[in-house]
C-alpha positions as CSV (number, residue, x, y, z in Angstrom):
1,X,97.6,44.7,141.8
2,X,96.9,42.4,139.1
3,X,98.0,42.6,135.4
4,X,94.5,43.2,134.5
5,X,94.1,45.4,136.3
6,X,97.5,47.7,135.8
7,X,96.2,47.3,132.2
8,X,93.1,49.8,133.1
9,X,95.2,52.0,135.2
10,X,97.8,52.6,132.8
11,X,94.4,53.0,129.9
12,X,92.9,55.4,132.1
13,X,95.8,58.0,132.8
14,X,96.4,58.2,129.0
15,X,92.9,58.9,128.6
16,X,93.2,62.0,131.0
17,X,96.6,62.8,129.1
18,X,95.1,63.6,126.1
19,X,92.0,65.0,127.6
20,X,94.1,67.1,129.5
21,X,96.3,68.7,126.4
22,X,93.2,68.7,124.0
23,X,91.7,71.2,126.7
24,X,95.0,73.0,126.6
25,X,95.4,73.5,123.2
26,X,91.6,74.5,122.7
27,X,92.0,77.3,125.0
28,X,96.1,78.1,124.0
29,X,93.8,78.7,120.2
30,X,92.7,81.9,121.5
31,X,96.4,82.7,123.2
32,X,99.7,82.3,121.9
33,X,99.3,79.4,119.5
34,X,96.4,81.2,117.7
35,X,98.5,84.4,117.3
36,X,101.6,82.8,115.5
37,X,99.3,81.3,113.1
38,X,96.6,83.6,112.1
39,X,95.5,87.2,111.8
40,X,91.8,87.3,113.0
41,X,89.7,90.3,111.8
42,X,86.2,91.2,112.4
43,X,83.5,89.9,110.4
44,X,82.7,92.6,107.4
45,X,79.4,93.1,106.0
46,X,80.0,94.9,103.1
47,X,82.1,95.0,99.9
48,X,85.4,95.1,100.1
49,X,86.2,97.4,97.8
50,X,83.7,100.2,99.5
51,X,86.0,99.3,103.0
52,X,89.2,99.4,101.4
53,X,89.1,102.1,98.6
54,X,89.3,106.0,99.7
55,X,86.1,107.6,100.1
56,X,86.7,111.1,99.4
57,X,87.5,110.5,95.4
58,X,85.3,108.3,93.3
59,X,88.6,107.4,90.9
60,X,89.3,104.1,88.9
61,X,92.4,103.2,87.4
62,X,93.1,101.1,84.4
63,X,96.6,99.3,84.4
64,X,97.6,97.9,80.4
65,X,99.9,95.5,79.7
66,X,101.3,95.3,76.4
67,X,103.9,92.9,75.2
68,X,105.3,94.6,71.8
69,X,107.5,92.7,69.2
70,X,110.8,93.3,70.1
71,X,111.3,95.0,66.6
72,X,108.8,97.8,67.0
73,X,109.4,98.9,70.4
74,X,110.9,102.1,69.5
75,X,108.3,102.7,67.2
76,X,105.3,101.4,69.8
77,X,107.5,104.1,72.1
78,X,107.2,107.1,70.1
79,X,103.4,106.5,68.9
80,X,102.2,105.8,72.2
81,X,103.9,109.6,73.6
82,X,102.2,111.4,70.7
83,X,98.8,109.9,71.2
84,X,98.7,109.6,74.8
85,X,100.5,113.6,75.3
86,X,97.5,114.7,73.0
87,X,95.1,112.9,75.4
88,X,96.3,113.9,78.5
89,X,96.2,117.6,77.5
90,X,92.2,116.8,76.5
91,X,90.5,118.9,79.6
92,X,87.0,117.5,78.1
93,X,88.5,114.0,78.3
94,X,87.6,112.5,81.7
95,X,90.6,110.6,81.7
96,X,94.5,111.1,82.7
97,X,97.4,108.9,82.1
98,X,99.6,108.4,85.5
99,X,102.7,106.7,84.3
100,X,104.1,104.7,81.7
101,X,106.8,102.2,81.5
102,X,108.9,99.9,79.7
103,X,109.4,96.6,82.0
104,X,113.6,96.7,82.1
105,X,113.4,93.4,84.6
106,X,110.9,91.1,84.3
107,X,108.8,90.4,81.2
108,X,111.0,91.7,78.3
109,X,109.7,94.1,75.7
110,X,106.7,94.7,77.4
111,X,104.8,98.5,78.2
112,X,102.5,99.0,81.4
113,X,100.3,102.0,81.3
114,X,98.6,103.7,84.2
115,X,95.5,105.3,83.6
116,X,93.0,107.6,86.4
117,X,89.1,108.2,85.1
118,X,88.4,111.2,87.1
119,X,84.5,110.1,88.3
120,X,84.7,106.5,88.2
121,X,83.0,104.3,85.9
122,X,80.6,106.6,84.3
123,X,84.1,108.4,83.1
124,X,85.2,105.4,81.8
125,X,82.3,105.0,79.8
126,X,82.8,108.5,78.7
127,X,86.0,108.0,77.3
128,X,85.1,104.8,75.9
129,X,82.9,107.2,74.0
130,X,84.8,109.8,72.9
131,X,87.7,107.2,71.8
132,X,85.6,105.5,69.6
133,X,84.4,108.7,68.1
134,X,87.7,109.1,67.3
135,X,89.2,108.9,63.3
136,X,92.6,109.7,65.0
137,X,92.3,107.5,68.1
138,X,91.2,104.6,65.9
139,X,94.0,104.9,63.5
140,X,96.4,104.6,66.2
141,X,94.8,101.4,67.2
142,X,95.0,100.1,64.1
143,X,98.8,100.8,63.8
144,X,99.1,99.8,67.7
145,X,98.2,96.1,66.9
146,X,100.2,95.3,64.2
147,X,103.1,95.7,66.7
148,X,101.7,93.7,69.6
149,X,102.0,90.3,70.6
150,X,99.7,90.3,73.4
151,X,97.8,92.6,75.5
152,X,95.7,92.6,78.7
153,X,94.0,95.4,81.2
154,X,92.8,95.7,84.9
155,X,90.4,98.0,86.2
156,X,91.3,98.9,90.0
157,X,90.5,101.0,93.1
158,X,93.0,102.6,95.3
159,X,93.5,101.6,99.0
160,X,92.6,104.2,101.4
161,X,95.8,104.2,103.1
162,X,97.9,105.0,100.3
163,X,99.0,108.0,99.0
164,X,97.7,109.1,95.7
165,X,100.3,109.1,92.6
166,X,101.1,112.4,91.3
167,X,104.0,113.5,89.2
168,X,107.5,113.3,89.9
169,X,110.4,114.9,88.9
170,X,113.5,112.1,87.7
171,X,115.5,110.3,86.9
172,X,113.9,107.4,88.9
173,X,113.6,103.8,88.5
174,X,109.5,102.2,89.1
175,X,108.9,98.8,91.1
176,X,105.9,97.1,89.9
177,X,105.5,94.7,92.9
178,X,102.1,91.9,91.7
179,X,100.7,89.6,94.7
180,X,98.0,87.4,93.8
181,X,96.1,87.0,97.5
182,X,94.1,83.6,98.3
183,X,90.3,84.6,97.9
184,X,88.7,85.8,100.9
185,X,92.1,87.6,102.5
186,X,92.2,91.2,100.7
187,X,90.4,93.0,104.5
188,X,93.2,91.5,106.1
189,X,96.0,92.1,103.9
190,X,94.3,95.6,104.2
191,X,94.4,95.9,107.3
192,X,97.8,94.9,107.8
193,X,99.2,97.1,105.3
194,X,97.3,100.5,106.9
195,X,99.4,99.8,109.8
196,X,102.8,99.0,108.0
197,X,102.1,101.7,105.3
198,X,104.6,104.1,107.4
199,X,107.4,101.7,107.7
200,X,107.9,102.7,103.9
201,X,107.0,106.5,103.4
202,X,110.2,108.0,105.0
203,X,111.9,108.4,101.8
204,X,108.9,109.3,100.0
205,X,109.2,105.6,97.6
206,X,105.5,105.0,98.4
207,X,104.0,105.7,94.9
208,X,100.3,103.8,94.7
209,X,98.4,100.8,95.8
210,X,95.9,99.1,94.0
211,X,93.6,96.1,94.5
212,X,91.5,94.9,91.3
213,X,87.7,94.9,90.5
214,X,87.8,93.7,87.2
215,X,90.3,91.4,85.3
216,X,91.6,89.4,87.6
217,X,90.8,89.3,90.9
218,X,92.2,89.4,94.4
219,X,95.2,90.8,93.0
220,X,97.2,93.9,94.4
221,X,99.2,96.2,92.8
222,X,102.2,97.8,95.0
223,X,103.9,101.0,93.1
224,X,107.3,102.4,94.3
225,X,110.4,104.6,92.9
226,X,113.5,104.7,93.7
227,X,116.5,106.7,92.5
228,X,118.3,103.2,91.7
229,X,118.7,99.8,92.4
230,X,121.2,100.2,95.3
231,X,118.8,102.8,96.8
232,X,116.1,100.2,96.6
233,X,118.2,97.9,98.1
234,X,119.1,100.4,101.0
235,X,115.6,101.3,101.6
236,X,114.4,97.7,101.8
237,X,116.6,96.7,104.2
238,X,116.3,99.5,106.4
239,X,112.6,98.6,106.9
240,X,113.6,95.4,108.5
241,X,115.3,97.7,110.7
242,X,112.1,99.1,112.1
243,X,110.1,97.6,114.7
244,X,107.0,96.5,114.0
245,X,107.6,96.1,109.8
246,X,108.5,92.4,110.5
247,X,105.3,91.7,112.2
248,X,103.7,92.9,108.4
249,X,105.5,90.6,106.5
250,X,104.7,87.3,108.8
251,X,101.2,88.1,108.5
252,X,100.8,88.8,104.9
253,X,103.0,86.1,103.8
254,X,100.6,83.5,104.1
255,X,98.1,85.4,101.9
256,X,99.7,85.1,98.9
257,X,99.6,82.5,96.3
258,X,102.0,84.2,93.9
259,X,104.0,87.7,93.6
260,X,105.8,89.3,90.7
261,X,108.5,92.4,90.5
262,X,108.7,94.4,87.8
263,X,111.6,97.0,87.4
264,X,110.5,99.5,85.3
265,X,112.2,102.6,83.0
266,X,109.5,105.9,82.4
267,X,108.7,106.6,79.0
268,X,109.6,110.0,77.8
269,X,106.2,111.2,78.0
270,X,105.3,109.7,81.5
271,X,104.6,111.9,84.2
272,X,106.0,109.6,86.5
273,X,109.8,110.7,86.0
């Protein structure tokens, strides 16, 4: 055989190597390959917040986050029970706090406030109402900003799969766990999490989960409680324990740009112990 002509040859058989293994891979897309690096779910034709949020209640929740000058954090503290105690009690206001906190690790002097409008948004327009009605409501406002350095607010919707907060008897300490999600991935961090959901319940640390609709969006809110921090240590690292949890965490690690934990202490006046 000439040199020429080994020259094809040889051409030829790496042109039906790499036709061969493009073909391979194309089809291994749908097998094993495709598995370890995406999560497929179905197409969705509707919102996501009417697939992921629990149909039986119409509720919305307001999370606040107030940074307070160090100086007046006692004072922010004690204001903040009186006014939000005499709301709570209010059976003609459509509105109920949930918990509130002090952020112990994390952002430092800073409150988070969990608020349920019982009815959705037209009881949040209700109590935007009544509140601005309000000579006693807007005096506390007043005297609530001068000891702020910074405040902002999320309106969300509870996923279906989650239980739904209620009062708890304490001491406990509250983890705050933030993940901003890439656009376009909250179905399948859904759908993940209704399956891993049970991995985390034994021990009754499941508090609430959230997903915004206003503020920023695409971000989830995880809420748990623990006794302490070597309980929550303890009860993390049990979960890696159970089969299937893993499998959780290698698909929704890829859907998140950023996360953020807060430890967090109850106010006095929190139903949240």
């Amino acid at each position: 055989m000439s040199a020429t002509r080994t020259l094809h040859f040889i051409k030829r058989q790496k042109l039906c190597s790499a036709w061969t293994v493009r073909g391979f891979a194309n089809k291994s897309d749908e097998g094993w390959l495709g598995s370890m690096f995406a999560h497929k779910v179905d197409a969705r034709r509707d919102a996501h917040s009417n697939l992921l949020s629990k149909k039986e209640t119409s509720n919305l929740y307001k999370i606040q986050f107030h940074n307070v000058k160090p100086e007046y954090l006692d004072a922010y503290n004690k204001l903040s029970a009186e006014v939000h105690s005499e709301l709570h009690q209010d059976v003609d206001y459509p509105c109920e706090i949930v918990g509130s906190w002090n952020t112990w690790y994390g952002e430092q002097d800073q409150a988070v406030h969990l608020w349920r409008y019982i009815g959705g948004y037209p009881a949040l327009t209700e109590s935007l109402r009544k509140l601005n009605l309000s000579t006693a409501y807007l005096a506390f406002r007043k005297e609530r900003s001068k000891m702020l350095l910074s405040r902002r607010n999320q309106l969300l919707l509870e996923f279906s799969f989650w239980n739904e907060p209620t009062p708890r008897s304490g001491p406990n300490i509250y983890e705050l766990r933030s993940y901003q999600l890439k656009p376009g991935t909250m179905i399948e961090w859904g759908n993940n999490w209704a399956r891993a959901i049970k991995y985390r319940q034994e021990n009754n640390e499941a508090v609430g989960g959230f997903f915004t609709q206003i503020g920023e969006l695409y971000v989830v809110h995880h809420l748990w409680a623990y006794k302490d921090l070597q309980t929550r240590q303890e009860t993390r690292n049990t979960a890696w324990l159970k089969e299937g949890w893993d499998v959780n965490v290698h698909y929704t690690m890829p859907l998140i740009q950023k996360m953020q934990s807060r430890i967090m202490i109850p106010m006095e006046h929190s139903p949240l112990k």
